[in-house]
Structure formats: structure tokens, C-alpha cells
C-alpha positions in Angstrom: 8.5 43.4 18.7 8.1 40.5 16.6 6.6 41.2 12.8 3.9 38.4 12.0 5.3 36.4 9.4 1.8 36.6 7.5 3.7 40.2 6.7 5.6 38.9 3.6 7.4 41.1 0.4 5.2 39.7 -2.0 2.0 41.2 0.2 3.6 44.6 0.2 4.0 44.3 -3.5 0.2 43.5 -4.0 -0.5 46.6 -1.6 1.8 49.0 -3.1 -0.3 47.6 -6.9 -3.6 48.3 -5.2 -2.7 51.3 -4.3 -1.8 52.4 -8.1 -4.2 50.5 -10.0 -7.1 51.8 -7.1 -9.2 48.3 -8.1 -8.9 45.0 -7.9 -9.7 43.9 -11.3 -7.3 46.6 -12.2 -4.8 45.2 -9.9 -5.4 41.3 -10.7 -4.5 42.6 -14.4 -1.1 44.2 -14.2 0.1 41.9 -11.5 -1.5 38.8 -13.5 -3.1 36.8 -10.3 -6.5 36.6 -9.5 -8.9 39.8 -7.7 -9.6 36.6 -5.2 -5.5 36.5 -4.5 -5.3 40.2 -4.1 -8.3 40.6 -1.7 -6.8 37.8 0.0 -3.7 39.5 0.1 -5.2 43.2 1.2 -7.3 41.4 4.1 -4.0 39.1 5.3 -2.2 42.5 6.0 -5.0 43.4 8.0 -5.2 40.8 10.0 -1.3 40.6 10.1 -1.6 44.0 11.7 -4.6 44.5 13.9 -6.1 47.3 12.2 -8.1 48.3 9.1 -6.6 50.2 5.9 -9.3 50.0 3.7 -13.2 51.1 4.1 -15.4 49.5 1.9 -18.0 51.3 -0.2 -20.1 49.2 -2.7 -18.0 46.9 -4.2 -14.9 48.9 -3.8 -12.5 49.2 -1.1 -11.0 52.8 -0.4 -7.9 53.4 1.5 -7.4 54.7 4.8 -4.7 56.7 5.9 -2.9 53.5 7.7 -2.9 52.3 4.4 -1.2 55.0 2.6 1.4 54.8 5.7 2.4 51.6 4.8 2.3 51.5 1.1 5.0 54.6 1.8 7.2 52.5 3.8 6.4 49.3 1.9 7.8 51.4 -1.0 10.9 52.2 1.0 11.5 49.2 2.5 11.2 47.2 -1.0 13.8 49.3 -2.9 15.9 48.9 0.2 15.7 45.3 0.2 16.6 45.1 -3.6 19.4 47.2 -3.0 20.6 45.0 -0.5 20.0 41.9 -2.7 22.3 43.5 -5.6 25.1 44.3 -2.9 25.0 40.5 -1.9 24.7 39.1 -5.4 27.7 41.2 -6.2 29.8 40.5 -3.4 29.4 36.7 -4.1 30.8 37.2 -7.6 27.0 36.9 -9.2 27.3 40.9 -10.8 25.2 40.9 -13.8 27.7 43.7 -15.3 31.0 41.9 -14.6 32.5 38.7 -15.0 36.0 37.5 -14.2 37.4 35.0 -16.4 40.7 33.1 -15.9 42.7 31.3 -18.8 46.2 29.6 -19.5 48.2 31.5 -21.9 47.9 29.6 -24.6 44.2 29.5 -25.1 44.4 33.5 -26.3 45.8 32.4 -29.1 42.3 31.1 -30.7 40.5 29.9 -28.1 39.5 32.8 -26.0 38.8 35.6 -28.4 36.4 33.1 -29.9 34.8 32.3 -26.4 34.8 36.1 -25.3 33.2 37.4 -28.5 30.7 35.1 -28.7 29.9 36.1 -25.0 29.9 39.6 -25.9 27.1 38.9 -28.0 25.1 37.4 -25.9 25.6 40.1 -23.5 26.9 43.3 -25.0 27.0 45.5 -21.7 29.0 42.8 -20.1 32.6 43.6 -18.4 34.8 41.0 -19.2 38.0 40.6 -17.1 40.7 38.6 -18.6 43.1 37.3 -15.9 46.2 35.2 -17.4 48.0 32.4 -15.2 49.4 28.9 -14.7 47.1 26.0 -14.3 47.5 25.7 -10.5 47.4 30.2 -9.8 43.9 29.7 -11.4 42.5 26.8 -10.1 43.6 28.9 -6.6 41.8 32.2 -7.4 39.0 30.2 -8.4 38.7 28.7 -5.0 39.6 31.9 -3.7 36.5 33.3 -5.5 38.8 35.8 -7.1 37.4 34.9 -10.8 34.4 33.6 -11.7 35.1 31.1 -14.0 38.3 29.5 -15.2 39.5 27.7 -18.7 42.3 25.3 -17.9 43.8 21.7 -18.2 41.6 19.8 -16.2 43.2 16.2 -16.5 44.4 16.6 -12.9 41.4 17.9 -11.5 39.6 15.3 -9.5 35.6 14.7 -8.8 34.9 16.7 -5.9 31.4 18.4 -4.9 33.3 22.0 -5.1 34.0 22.1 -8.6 31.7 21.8 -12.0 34.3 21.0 -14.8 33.4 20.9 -18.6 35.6 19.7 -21.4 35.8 21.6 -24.2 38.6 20.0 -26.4 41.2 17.9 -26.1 45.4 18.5 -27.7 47.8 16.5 -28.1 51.2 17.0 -26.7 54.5 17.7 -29.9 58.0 17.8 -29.6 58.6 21.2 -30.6 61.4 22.4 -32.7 63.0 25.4 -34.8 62.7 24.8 -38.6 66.1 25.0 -39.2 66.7 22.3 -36.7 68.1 18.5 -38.2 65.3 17.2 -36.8 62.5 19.6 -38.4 61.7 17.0 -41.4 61.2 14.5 -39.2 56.9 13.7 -39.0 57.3 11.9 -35.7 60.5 10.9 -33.6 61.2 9.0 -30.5 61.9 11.4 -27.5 64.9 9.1 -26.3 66.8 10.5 -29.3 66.6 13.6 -27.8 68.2 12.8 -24.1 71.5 14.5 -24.6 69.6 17.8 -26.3 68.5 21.2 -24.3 65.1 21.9 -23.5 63.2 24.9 -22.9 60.3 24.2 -20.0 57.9 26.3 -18.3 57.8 26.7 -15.2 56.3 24.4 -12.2 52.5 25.0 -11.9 51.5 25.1 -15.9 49.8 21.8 -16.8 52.5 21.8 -19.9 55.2 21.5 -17.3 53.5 18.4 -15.9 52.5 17.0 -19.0 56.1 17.2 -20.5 57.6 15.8 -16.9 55.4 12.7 -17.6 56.8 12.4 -21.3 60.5 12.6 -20.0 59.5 10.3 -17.1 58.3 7.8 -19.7 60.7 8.0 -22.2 63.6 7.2 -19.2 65.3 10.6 -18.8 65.7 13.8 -17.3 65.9 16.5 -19.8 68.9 19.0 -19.9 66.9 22.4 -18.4 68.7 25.3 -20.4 65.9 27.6 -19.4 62.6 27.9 -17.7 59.9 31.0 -18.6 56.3 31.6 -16.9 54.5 31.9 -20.4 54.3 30.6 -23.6 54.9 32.9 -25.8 59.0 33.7 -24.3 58.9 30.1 -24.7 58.2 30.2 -28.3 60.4 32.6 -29.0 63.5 30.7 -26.5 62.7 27.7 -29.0 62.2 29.6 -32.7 66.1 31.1 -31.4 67.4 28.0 -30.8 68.1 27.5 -27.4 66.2 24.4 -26.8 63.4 22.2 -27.5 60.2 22.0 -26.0 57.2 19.7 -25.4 53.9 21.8 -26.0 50.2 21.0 -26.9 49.0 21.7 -31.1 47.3 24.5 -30.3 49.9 26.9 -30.4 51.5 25.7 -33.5 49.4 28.4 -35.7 51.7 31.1 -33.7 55.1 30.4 -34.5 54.2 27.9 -37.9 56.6 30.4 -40.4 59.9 29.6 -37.2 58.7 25.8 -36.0 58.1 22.3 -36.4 55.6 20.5 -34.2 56.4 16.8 -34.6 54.4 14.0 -33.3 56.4 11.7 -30.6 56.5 7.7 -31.5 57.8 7.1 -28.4 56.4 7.4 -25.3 52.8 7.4 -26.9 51.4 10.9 -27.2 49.6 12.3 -24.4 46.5 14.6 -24.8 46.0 17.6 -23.0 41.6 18.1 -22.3 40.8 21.7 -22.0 37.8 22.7 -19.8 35.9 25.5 -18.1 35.8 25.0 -14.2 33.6 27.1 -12.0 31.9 26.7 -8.6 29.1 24.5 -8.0 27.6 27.0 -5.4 28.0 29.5 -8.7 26.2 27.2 -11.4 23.0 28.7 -12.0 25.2 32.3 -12.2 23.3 33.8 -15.6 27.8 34.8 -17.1 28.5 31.1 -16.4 25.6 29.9 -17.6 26.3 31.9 -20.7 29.9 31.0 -20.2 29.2 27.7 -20.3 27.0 27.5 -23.4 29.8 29.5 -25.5 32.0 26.7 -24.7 29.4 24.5 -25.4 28.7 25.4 -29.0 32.5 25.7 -29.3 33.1 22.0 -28.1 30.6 21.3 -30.7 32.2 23.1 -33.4 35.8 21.8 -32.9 34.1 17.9 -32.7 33.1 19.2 -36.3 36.2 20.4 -37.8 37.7 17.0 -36.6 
């Protein structure tokens, strides 16, 4: 049997009002719409359905049983379809209680805290899920619809109608060294002076293993590898002990400032490293990345500041 489309939620609702509120002035009040919209509304469903629910006596219409009957269902059925809307929403990723958020390793230094606190007050009874990977894991889980939401390099990331991408900041790329190292008073240095010397890399998939392949590229060499490490932070340490230099963006220089030296390269010209937060264009109006989004907002704002 087919259900006449003049049978609608928002008819049901009206009913299930009437019902309560017992008039239609009443019922135009709580539900703010017009007595004329819920008559309208009463006497569709009775059309809808080939048969009376209400009797009318004086100005008031009283409810039959079939009316009762389907203000019971209608009850029913609504809480049923809002259960199955919160199952979907949640499935696609859109939980209002949980939000999955991806990020290199080197944004926890600063960077995230800030971000996820000021989230937190936005929305205190959020779950936030902190998931820690290279540049290309993420962008994958993303795509994946593992996370919701990811904070990454974005200079490789091209237009597409897939992704939203907005830049936060931008870094610029230092040779890195110990401070006990001959070059450590040195405030900027050519990177061809350092072809013979060990360097310590992360490993293929970070954007700081691409951005320092473009830097070696440039400057005419291939670096002598003496290790490769999946974070930054063994890398920091693999540099503060002296067993090579690296190529990493400012940002992390606050973490290690007591053990290195960041110095800024003369030659090839400095590269800058943009930081963004890339989600899903089928996720944009998702209330966590909208409120995502305007956290990174007022932070891109407040770093412009601070420049």
C-alpha cells in the first residue's frame, strides 16, 4: 500500500501538538505558526487518510479515537525516525559528541593544544580524538573518512572538488644544528657547505621529508642519510646528540632551543612550509568543523598579529 505523500513528519508533529495543547490557538502558540496552518494541517491528514479524527463542537475540534491511534504511532514512529537520523549522522562521521582530528607531529608542540583547548571551550562535552601521522597517512584517513578533519602541510595538495583546505600559517624551512656544532654561530649558511656532512631525515611520507629533498635537490647534492626516524621529536633528539643535521620548519625550535641552532639557509632560498586544516567538502557544514574551522580561524589571525 502506498502512503499519500500529503502524510508528511512535520503534519504528524502538528498532530501529536494538537493533541497536547487540545486547541488551536493553544497549538499555533507553542509551535509558533498560525491556528490557519494547523487546521490546515489537522484537515490534510484527514484527507490524506480517508477518514475523520476530529468531531467538531462549537468552535472546537475534539478527537476521535482514529486520532488518538495515530498520534500513538506518530509518537512512535517520530522518535524512531530521530533515532535513525542520529545512527546515520554518526556513521557519516557528523557525531555531535565526537570528533576525530588528525595532525603532523610537530604541530603538538604549540599549535594543537592551542587549537584543541580553544575547541573545548566552545564545546565542553566534546570527545576529541587526537590521531598523530605523516602528511601523506593523514591525508589517506581523511579520504578514508577515518578522521574528521586533518591539520597538515598542504603545499602539495591540489584544487580538487573533494577537499576544503584552509591555511593557517605558514614556516620557513632551517638548517638545524647542535649548539656545540662549528657551525652553531653561524645566522645563515649556504647548504652546499654542508654536502660532505651527515644528515638526519624523516622518513618518506612527512611533508619535511619532501621539503628538505627539494632543498638538497636545489642546492646540487644528495645528502649523506646517517639515519631516518617516523617523528620529530627522535629526530630532535638524533640531531641535539650529534649524529647529523637536519632540515626542519621554525616551529619546533622552541623544543630543543637550550640543545640547537636553527639557522637560516642563504642558499637555495628558504622554502616555506603553509600549514592548513583539510576536511571534506561533503563534511563542511559539520557543526566540529565548523567550529574547527573557526579555531583555526582566530588562530591564523593571531599569528598574522604576532608577525
Amino acid at each position: 500500500m502506498n502512503i499519500d505523500p500529503e502524510i508528511t513528519f512535520r503534519k504528524l508533529q502538528i498532530l501529536l501538538a494538537f493533541m497536547e495543547n487540545k486547541t488551536l490557538i493553544r497549538t499555533a502558540t507553542a509551535l509558533n505558526i498560525s491556528s490557519v496552518s494547523v487546521h490546515k494541517a489537522l484537515h490534510s491528514l484527514e484527507s490524506a487518510l480517508r477518514c475523520p479524527l476530529f468531531k467538531r463542537e462549537g468552535r472546537l475540534l475534539q478527537p476521535l479515537p482514529s486520532a488518538s491511534i495515530l498520534a500513538d504511532q506518530s509518537k512512535e514512529l517520530i522518535n524512531k525516525m530521530q533515532e535513525a537520523i542520529n545512527l546515520t549522522r554518526e556513521a557519516a562521521g557528523f557525531s555531535s559528541e565526537r570528533f576525530i582530528l588528525g595532525s603532523i607531529y610537530s604541530l603538538t608542540v604549540k599549535t594543537i593544544p592551542q587549537l584543541i583547548m580553544g575547541l573545548k571551550q566552545r564545546k565542553s562535552k566534546l570527545n576529541i580524538d587526537l590521531r598523530l601521522g605523516s602528511n601523506n597517512d593523514l591525508l589517506a584517513q581523511l579520504k578514508n573518512m577515518e578522521v574528521d578533519a586533518v591539520l597538515i602541510s598542504i603545499d602539495t595538495i591540489k584544487p580538487s572538488s573533494e577537499l576544503e583546505v584552509f591555511q593557517i600559517f605558514s614556516d620557513e624551512i632551517y638548517l638545524t644544528v647542535p649548539n656545540d656544532s662549528p657551525f652553531s654561530d653561524r645566522d645563515s649558511i649556504d647548504l652546499r657547505e654542508l654536502k660532505d656532512s651527515s644528515f638526519v631525515t624523516l622518513t618518506e611520507g612527512f611533508a619535511t621529508y619532501a621539503d628538505g629533498n627539494m632543498l638538497f635537490e636545489a642546492a646540487g647534492f644528495n645528502p649523506n642519510i646517517a639515519m631516518q626516524v617516523n617523528d620529530v621529536f627522535t629526530l630532535l633528539s638524533m640531531v641535539s646528540s650529534g649524529v647529523g643535521y637536519a632540515l626542519l620548519p621554525g616551529r619546533i625550535a622552541s623544543v630543543y632551543a637550550n640543545q640547537l641552532k636553527l639557522i637560516r639557509l642563504s642558499f637555495p632560498s628558504p622554502i616555506q612550509q603553509s600549514i592548513g586544516l583539510v576536511f571534506l567538502k561533503s563534511k563542511e557544514y559539520n557543526p566540529n568543523i565548523l567550529s574547527m574551522l573557526a579555531e583555526c580561524r582566530m588562530y591564523a589571525s593571531h599569528k598574522k598579529t604576532s608577525l
